[in-house]
TIKOLNU-45959 format. One record per residue (C-alpha): x, y negated, z negated; residue in three letters. Coordinates in pm, whole numbers, plus 32768, in hexadecimal, padded with zeros to 4 digits. Each point is the difference from the previous one (the first is absolute). Layout:
! TIKOLNU-45959
XYZALA ...
This chain:
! TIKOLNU-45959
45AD5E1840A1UNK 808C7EE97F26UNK 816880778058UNK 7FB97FEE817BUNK 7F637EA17FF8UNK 81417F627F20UNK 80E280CB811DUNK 7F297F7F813FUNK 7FFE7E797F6AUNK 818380137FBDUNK 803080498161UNK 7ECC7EE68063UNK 80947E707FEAUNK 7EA37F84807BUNK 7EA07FF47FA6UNK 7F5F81538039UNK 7E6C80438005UNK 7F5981357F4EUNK 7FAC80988143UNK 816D800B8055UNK 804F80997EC2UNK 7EEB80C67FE2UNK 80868090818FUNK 8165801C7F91UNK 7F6D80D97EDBUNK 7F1280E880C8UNK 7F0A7FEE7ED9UNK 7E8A8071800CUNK 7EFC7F0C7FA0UNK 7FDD81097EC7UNK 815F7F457F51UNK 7F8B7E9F8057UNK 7FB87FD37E93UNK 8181807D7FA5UNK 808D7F388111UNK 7F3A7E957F96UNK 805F805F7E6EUNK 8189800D806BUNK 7FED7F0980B8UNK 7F6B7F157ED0UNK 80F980A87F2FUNK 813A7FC880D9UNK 7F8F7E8F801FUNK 7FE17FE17E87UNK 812D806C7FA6UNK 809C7EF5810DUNK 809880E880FCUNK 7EF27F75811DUNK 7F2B7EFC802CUNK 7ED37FCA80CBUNK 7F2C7F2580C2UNK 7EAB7F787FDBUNK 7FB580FD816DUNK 808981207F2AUNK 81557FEA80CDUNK 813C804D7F09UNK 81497F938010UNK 814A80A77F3DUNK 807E7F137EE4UNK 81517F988026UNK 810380117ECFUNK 800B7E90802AUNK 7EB87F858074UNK 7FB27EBB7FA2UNK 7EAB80407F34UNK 800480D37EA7UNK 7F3C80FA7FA9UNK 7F2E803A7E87UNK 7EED800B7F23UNK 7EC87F2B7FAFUNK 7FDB7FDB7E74UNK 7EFC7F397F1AUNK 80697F487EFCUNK 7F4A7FBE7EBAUNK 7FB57EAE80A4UNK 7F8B80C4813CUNK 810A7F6180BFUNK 808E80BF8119UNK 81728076800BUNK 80E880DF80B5UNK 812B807D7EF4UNK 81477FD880DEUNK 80BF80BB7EE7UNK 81467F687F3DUNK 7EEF7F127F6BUNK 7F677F5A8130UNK 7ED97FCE805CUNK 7F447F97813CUNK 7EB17F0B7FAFUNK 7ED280158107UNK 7F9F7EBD800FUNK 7E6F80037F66UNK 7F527F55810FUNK 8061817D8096UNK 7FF480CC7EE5UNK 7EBA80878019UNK 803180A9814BUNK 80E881117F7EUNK 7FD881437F01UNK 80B780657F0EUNK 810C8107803FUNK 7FCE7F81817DUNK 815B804C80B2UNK 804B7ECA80CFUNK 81137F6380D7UNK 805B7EB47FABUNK 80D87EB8801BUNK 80A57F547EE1UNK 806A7EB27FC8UNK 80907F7F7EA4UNK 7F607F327F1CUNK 80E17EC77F79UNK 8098800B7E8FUNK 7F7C816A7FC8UNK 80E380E6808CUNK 7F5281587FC1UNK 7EDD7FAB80B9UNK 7F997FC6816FUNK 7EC87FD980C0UNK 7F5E811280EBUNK 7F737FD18144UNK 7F738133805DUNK 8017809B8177UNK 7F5781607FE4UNK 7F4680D87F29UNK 803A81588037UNK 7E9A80A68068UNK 7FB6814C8047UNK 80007FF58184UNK 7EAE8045809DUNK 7FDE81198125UNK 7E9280198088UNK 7F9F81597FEAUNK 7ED480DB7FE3UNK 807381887FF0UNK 7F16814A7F8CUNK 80D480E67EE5UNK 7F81810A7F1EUNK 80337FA07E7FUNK 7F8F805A7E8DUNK 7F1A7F137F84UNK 80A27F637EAFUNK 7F737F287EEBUNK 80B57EC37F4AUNK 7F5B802B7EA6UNK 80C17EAE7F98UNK 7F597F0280F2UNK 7EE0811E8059UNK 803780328184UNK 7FFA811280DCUNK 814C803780C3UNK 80BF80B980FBUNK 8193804D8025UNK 80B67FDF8135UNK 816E80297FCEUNK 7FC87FD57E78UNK 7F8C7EA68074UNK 7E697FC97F4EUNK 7F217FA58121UNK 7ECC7F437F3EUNK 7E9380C38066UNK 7ECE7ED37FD8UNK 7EEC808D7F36UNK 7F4C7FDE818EUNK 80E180D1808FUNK 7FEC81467F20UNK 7EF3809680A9UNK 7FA480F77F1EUNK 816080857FB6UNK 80AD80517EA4UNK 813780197F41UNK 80D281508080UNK 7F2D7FFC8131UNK 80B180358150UNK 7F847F0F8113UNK 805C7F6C8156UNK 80257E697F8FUNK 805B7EE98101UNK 80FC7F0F7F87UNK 7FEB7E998084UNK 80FB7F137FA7UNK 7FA87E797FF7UNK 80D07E9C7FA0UNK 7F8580707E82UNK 7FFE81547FD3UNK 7FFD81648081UNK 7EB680B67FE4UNK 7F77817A8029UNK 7E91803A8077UNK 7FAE81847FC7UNK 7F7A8076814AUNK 7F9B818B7F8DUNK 801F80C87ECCUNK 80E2812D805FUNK 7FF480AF7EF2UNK 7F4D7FDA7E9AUNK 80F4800E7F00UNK 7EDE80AA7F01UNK 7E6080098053UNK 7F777FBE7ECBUNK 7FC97E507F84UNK 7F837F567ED7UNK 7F0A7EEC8060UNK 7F6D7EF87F09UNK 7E977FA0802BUNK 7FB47E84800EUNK 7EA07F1C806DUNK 80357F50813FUNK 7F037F0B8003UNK 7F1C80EC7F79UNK 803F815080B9UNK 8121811A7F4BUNK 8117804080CDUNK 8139808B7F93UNK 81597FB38030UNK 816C80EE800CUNK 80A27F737ECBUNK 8163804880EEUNK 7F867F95812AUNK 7F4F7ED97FCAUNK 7F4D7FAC8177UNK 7F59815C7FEBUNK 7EAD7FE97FA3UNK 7EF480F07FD4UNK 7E957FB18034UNK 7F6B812C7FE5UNK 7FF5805A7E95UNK 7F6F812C7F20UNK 7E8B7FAE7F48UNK 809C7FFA7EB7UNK 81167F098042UNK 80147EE67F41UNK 80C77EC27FFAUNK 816580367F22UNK 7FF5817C8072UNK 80F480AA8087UNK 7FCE81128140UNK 80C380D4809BUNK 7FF280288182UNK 80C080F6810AUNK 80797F1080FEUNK 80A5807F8154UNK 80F27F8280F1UNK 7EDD7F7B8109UNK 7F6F7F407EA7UNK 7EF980EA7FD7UNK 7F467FEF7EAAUNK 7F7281267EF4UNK 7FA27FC27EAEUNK 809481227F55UNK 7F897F937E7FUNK 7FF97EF97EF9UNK 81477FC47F11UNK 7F90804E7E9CUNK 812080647F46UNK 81167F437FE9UNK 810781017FC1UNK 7F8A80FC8103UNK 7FEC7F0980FBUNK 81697F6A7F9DUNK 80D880C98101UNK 7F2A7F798122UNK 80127EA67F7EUNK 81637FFA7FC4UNK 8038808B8155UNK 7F187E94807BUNK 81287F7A7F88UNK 811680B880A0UNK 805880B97EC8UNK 8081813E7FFDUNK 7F7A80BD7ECAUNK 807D8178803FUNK 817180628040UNK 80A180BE810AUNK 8051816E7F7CUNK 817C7FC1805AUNK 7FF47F0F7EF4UNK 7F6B80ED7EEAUNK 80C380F3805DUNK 81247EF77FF2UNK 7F947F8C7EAAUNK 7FC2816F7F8EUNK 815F803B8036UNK 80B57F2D7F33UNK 80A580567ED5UNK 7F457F947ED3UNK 8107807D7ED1UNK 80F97EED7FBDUNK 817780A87FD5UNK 80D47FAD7EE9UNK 81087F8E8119UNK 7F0B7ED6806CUNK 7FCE7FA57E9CUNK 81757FEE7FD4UNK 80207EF9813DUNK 7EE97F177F62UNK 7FE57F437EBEUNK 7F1480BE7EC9UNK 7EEF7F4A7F6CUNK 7F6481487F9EUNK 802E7F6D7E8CUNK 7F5A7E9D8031UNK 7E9F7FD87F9AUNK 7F5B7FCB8184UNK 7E7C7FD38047UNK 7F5380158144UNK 7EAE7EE17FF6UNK 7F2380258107UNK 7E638037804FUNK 7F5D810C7F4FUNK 7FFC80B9811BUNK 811D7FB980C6UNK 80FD8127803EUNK 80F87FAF80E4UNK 80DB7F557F11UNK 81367F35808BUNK 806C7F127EE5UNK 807080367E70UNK 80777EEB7F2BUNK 80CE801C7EDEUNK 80597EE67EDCUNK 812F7FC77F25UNK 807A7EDD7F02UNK 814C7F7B8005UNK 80C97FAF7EFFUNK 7FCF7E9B802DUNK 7E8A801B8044UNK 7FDD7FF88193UNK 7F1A810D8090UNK 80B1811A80BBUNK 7EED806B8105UNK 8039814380BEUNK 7F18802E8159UNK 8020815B8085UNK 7F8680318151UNK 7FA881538075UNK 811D80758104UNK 7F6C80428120UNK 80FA7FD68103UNK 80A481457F63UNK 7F2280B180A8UNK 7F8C7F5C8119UNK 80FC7FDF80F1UNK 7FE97F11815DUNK 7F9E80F18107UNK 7F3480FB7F33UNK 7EA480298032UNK 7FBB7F867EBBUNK 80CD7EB38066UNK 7F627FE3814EUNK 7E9480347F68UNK 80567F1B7F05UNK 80527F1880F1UNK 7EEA802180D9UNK 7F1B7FD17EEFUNK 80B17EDF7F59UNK 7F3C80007ED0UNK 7F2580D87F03UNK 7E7E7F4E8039UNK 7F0E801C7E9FUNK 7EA47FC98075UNK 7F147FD47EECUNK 805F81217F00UNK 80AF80D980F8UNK 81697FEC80CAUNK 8095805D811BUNK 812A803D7FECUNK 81717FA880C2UNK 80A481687FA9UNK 7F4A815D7F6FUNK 7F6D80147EB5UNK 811C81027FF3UNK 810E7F017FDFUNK 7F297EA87FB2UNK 7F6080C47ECAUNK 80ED81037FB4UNK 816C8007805AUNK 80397E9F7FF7UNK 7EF97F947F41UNK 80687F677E87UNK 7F59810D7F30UNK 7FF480227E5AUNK 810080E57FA0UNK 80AB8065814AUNK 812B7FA5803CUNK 802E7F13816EUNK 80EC7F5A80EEUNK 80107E737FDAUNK 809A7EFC805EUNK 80187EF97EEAUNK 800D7E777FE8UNK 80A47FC07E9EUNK 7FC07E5D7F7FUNK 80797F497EF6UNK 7F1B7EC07FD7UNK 80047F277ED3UNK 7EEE7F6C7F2BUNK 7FDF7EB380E2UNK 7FF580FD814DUNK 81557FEA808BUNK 809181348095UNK 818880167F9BUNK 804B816A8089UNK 7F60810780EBUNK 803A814C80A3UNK 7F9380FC80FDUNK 806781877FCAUNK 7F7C814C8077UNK 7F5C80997EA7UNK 7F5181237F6AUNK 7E9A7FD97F28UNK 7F1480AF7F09UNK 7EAC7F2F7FE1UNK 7FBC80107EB6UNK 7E957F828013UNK 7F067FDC814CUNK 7F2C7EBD7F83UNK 7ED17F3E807FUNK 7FC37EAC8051UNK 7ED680157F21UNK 8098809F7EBBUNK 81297F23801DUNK 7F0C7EE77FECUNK 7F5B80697EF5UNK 812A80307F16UNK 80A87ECE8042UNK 7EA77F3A7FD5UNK 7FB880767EE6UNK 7EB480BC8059UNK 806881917FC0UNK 813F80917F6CUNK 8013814880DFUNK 80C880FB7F42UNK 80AA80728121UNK 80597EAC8040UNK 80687FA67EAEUNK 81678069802AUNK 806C7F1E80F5UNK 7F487ED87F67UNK 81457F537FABUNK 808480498142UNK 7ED57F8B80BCUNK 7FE07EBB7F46UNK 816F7F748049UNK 7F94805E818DUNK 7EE07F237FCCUNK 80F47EE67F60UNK 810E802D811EUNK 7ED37FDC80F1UNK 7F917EF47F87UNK 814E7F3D8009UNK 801080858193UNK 7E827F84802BUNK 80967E907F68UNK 8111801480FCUNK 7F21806C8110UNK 7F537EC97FACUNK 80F07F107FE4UNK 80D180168150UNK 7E767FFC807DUNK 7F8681448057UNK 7EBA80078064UNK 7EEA80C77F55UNK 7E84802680B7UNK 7F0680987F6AUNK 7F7C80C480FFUNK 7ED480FF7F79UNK 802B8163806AUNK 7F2381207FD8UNK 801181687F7FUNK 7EC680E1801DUNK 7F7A81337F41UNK 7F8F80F9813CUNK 7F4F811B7F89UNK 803581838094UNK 7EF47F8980DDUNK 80DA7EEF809DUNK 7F007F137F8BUNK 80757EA97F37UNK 7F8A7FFB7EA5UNK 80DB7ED47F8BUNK 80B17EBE806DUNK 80E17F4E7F38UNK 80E97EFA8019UNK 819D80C17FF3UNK 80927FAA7E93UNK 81337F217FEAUNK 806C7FE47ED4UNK 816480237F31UNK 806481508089UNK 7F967FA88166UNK 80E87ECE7FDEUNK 80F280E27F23UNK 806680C38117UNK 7FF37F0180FFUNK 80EF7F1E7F64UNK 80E1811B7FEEUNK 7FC68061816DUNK 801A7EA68092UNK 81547FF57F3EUNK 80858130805EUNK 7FAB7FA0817BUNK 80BD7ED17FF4UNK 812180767F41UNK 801880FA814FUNK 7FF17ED580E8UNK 812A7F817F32UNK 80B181257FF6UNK 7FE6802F81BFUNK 80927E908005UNK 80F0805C7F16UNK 8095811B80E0UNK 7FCD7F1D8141UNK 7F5B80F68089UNK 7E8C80158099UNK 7ED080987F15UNK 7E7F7FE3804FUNK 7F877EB77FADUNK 7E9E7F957F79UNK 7FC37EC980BCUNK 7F2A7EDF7FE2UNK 7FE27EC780ABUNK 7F717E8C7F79UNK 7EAB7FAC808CUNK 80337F488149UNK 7F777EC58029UNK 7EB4803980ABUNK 7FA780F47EE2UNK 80537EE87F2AUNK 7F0C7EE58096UNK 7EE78122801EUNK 802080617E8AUNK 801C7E6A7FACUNK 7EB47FEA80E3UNK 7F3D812D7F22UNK 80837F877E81UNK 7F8E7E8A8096UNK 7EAE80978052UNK 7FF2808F7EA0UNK 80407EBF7F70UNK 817D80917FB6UNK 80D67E7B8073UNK 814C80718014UNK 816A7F6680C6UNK 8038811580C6UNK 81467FD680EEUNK 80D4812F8093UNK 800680CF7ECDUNK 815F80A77FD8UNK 7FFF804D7EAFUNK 7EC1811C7F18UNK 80427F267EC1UNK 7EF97F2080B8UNK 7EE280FB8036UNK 805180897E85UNK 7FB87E8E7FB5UNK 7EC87FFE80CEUNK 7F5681367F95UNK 80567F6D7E7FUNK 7F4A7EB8806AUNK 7EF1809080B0UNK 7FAA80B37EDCUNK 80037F127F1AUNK 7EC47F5280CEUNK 7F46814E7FF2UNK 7F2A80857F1DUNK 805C81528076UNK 816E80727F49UNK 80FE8072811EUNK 7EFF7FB48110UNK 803881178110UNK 7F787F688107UNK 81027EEB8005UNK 80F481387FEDUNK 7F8D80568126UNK 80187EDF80BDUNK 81907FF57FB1UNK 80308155807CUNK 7F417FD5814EUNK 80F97EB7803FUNK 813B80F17FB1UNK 80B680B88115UNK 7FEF818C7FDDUNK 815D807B7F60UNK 80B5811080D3UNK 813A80AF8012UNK 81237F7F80C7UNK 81A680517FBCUNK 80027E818007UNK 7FB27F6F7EB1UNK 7F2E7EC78018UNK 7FA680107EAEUNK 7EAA80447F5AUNK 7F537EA87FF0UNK 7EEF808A7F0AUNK 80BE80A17F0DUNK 81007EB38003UNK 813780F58046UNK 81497FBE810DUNK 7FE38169800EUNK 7F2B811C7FD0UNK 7FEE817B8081UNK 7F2681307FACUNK 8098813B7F5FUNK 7F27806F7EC2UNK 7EEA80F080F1UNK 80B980D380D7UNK 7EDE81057FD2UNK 7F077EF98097UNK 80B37F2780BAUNK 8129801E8176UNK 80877EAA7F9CUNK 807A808E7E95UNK 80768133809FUNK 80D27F468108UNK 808E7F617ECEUNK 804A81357F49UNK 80AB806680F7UNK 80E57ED3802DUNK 806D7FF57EA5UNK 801281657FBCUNK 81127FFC8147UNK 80977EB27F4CUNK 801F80C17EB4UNK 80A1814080C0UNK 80E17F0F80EAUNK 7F7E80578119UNK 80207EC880E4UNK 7FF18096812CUNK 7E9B80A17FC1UNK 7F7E7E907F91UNK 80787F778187UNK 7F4E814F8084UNK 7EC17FA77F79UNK 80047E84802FUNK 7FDE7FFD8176UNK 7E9A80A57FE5UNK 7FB37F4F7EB8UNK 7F3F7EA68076UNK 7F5480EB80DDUNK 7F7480DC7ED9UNK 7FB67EB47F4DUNK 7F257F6B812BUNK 7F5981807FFFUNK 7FE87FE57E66UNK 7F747EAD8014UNK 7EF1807480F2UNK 7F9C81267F29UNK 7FE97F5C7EC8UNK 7EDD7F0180B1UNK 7F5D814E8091UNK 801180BB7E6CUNK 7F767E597FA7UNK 7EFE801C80DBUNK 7F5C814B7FE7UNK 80097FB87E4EUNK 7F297ED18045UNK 7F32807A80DCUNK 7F9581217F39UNK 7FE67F227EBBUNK 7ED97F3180E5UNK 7F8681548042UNK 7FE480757EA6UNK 7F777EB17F50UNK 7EE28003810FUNK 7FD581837FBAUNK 7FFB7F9E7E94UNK 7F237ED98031UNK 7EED809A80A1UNK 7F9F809F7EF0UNK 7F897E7E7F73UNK 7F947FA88134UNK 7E617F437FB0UNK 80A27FF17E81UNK 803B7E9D7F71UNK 817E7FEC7F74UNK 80A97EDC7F2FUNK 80E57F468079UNK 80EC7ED67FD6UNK 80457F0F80E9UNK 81A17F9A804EUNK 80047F348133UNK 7F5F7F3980EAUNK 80AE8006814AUNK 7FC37F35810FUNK 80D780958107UNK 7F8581537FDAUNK 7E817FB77FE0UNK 7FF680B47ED0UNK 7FA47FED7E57UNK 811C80FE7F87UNK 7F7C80C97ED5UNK 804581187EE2UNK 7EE780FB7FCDUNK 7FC5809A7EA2UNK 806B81448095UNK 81997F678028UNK 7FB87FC08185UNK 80807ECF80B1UNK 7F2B7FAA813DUNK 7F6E7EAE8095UNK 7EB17F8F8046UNK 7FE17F508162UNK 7F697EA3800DUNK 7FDC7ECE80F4UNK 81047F3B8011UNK 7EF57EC97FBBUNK 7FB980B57EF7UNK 81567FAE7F38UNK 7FCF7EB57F65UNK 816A801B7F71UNK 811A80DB7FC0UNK 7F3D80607E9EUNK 7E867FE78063UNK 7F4480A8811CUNK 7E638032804EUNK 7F968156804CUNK 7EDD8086804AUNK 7F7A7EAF7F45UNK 80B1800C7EDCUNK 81177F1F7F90UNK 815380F07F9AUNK 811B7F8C7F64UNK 814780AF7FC1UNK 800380EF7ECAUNK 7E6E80238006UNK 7F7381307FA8UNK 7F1D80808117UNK 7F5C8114808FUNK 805880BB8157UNK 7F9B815A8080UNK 8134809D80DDUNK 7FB37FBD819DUNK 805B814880CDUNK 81417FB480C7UNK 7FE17F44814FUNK 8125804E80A6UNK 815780BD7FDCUNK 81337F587F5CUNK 7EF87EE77F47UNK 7FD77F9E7E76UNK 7F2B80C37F16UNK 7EBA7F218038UNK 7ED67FAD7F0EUNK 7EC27F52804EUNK 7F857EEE7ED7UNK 7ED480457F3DUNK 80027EB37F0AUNK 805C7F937EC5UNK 806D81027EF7UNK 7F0280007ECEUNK 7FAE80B77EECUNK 7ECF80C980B3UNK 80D480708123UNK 811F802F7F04UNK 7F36813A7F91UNK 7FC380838135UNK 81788070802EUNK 807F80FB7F89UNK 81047FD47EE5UNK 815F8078805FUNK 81377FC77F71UNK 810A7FB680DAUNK 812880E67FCFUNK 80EB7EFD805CUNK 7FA77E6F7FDAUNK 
């Protein structure tokens, strides 16, 4: 289509309307959304221009208005960048009108004794052009698990479904929608569910205003009102739901890890794999011939350890540690070569790709390829020799790399070590025998990450502590334990190497001037800014907060903030930060990774778990073999895959939290009428809400009055004066509503009486 429209406007030399276009193109109102996205692409890039009655006119090669960009500057001054070193100035009385990155049309006239910059009047803003339309099309019902919206695709365009307009319909589910479009945006209104994508639902119970009803934690406007006797609020009920919307309680979800197939496929996860990929996977060759060793470099010989959760198994990174000569660390990173064997246009590849990431709810994981390959073949294992594909660093004592290189290698694990052991060796706490051998080795990693942690720091990375949960389950699928995940020198062991190895990878695709898989991420924008200004002012946080373009300033806020509190490393102000950040996401144009204070940064140590590291793999792996012409191949699909990858990764995001909330409430029941401990961190005003630690390791808040807060640091409830770091006493509040905070209701003061009514337990992580 876009080649026709450039061909009919260079035979046009006059304003033409859509209708004429859309007639000279014989188009269906089906492609209207292709037709109005060319046209606001042609007009961007400056070959048309239009009108404010959507009437478009072919630029000349000498027309007398130019054509660019809107930028902000630090000052949040508008510009447009003319190139050679001008710039164009919109005046500021006018400033405010336009975007950034809007493409404009403009007039320039110099400014006197400066003369590199001019100043822009601006003629047009190119706008999508706006056809009135209403047409009936059958689509698959999508889900956004980023911004948490239900969509539809026409011509790989997203057409936005309100939360009104669902009627009844789910993710996979194939239904007749009409699309409308409007001056701000196109919208779908499903008109009939077609077909169900699967019958059975999950539905959380809630109180609405005193009667149980119960709503599709996928679909969120379905709601049941006809519930089972023993339903109570927090559980969690299953119901066959068909086409016409018709209801039947089926049973109640007990277990968690019977039940996890259905609620992964709530989520649009896909948790068994097609049998042409097992019988892909069981296909490959899994003995490693002397003539591949020959082609990649041997580190059979160097002492290489694999450091991961006790229980983890698919195993896609080994580190390794020298000592030069003149005392700076040699750090090897050996990355499981998956790209060997997965090839683009296998069914491992495509499945890999559809998935776009391995998903670990609670103690279980779902993962991106068979446990064939992701635990077996390529899988990192003690004693067996592997393909990698190794990062080799020299860094000296003060943190400065002076050398790297990437080569195709062969391994032997010498040791498969835990978090937890490696923790207690290094701390002191128990000298494992098995671990005893590598304790020199292990304690110069621990030095080298600690020199990367300092660096990390000092070009201002930023570092939240966010608390995250792991849970005992039982072979009941019942929660025994909570506890709060450990982070301690190993965790930030391997890290530091990872994060390194990463950006040494994002070096290495600039170096060749060639594309790679970025890990992007953007600076807040400015109205994130003034909203997380407004929430630290309400908890008596007074900061200058401006357009924030560099993390050194939240590191320097989360080190103030905790300085005030009597709470060390207060998460909840942790938590704040992250909810002003943009997501990260893959792109193949580097932006840079604002919270990790990098120019560039890409993602190649989990192949096993993760498309983006694959896509990677590959890239270098044809870099390494010279194979050019197989990088161009696979960079026209590439941003595509990212945008897919990206999508995916929100998806794996959001199913992991949702079935933490699950299993804490699961977990919590079991208290539920009991009187717990707990510690009070904040006092927030914006959210309505006393945030507070339980003696069991569990965050969650305490809803108040907003009346009720006398001050960031004092609050009345129920009565009773609070201030932050009291000890008080709560009893957990069954769960209101999907996607909420753990919740508590407040019992009083903590004293010695109601001290002894809870039972002791030590925390296995505070």
């Amino acid at each position: 289509m876009k080649q026709k429209i450039i061909e009919y406007f260079n035979r046009k030399n006059k304003y033409v309307s859509i209708k004429e276009i859309i007639k000279y193109l014989n188009i269906t109102e089906k492609d209207y959304p292709i037709l109005i996205n060319t046209l606001y692409e042609l007009e961007c890039s400056g070959f048309i221009m239009g009108d404010k009655d959507s009437m478009y006119l072919r630029v000349p090669k000498d027309y007398i208005y130019k054509q660019g960009t809107i930028s902000i500057s630090k000052e949040n001054n508008r510009y447009i960048d003319m190139g050679h070193g001008n710039i164009a100035i919109v005046p500021s009385k006018e400033a405010k009108k336009y975007k950034d990155q809007s493409h404009v049309f403009f007039e320039c006239t110099p400014v006197k004794n400066y003369p590199h910059q001019f100043i822009a009047k601006i003629i047009r803003v190119a706008e999508k052009p706006i056809v009135q339309n209403r047409y009936l099309i059958k689509a698959i019902v999508e889900r956004d698990y980023s911004k948490n919206y239900f969509f539809v695709r026409v011509n790989n365009q997203k057409i936005y479904i309100p939360n009104n307009y669902i009627n009844g319909a789910d993710v996979g589910d194939e239904v007749d929608v009409l699309i409308s479009y409007s001056e701000q945006a196109s919208i779908a209104h499903v008109q009939k569910v077609l077909e169900k994508h699967k019958k059975e639902h999950i539905f959380s119970v809630y109180d609405d205003s005193g009667k149980l009803k119960a709503r599709s934690i996928s679909t969120s406007n379905f709601i049941v009102d006809e519930l089972p006797e023993e339903a109570n609020i927090g559980d969690f009920l299953i119901y066959e739901i068909d086409k016409d919307g018709n209801y039947e309680f089926i049973k109640k979800m007990n277990s968690v890890d019977n039940e996890m197939e259905l609620y992964a496929e709530e989520f649009g996860i896909d948790v068994k794999f097609k049998p042409e990929v097992i019988i892909e996977v069981e296909s490959l060759n899994k003995t490693i011939s002397e003539e591949e060793i020959k082609k990649r470099v041997d580190l059979r010989n160097l002492i290489t350890i694999t450091i991961d959760g006790e229980k983890s198994k698919d195993l896609d990174d080994a580190v390794s540690l020298e000592k030069s000569e003149n005392g700076n660390f040699i750090l090897y990173v050996s990355i499981a070569d998956v790209s060997h064997y997965v090839k683009p246009g296998s069914e491992l590849f495509n499945e890999a790709y559809k998935r776009g990431t391995s998903t670990y709810p609670a103690n279980q994981v779902i993962p991106m390829f068979p446990f064939q390959l992701s635990n077996g073949i390529c899988s990192l294992n003690e004693s067996e020799d592997k393909l990698t594909k190794t990062i080799k660093i020299e860094i000296t004592p003060t943190g400065k790399i002076v050398y790297y290189s990437i080569f195709k290698s062969v391994i032997r694990s010498n040791k498969k070590m835990s978090y937890e052991k490696v923790n207690s060796l290094l701390n002191g706490v128990d000298y494992n025998e098995e671990y005893l051998p590598f304790y020199e080795v292990l304690k110069d990693m621990n030095d080298l990450s600690n020199i990367l942690e300092h660096r990390r720091a000092k070009r201002g990375c930023m570092s939240l502590n966010i608390a995250e949960y792991e849970y005992d389950i039982n072979e009941f699928g019942e929660v025994d334990d909570v506890y709060v995940r450990e982070r301690d020198k190993a965790q930030l062991m391997i890290e530091n190497f990872m994060i390194l190895a990463n950006e040494i990878v994002a070096k290495y695709f600039e170096y060749l001037d060639t594309f790679g898989v970025y890990r992007c991420h953007k600076a807040p924008d400015l109205d994130k800014i003034y909203k997380l200004k407004k929430t630290l002012n309400n908890l008596g946080k007074f900061y200058h907060i401006s357009s924030i373009k560099n993390p050194n300033f939240f590191k320097n806020l989360m080190r103030d903030a905790n300085k005030k509190d009597l709470i060390k490393e207060n998460p909840y102000f942790s938590k704040i930060l992250l909810g002003s950040m943009e997501k990260a996401y893959f792109s193949t144009i580097n932006i840079g990774h604002f919270g990790l204070a990098l120019d560039e940064y890409a993602m190649f140590t989990s192949p096993i778990r993760r498309f983006a590291d694959l896509m990677n793999h590959l890239i270098i792996g044809y870099a390494l073999d010279g194979e050019f012409d197989k990088i161009d191949e696979l960079s026209h699909k590439c941003e595509d895959m990212c945008i897919h990858t990206s999508e995916k990764e929100y998806q794996s995001d959001s199913f992991e939290k949702n079935i933490d909330l699950m299993l804490m409430n699961k977990y919590l029941e079991k208290y539920k009428g009991s009187p717990l401990i707990a510690t009070i961190i904040c006092i927030d005003k914006s959210k309505d809400c006393v945030y507070v630690k339980t003696n069991l390791g569990i965050y969650g808040i305490i809803p108040v009055n907003r009346k009720s807060i006398k001050s960031p640091t004092e609050a009345i409830v129920n009565g009773s004066k609070v201030a932050i770091g009291d000890s008080i006493v709560v009893e957990y509040s069954s769960i209101q509503d999907y996607f909420t905070e753990t919740t508590f209701n407040y019992l009083g003061k903590d004293t010695n009486g109601i001290r002894k009514l809870v039972k002791d337990r030590r925390e296995k992580n505070d």
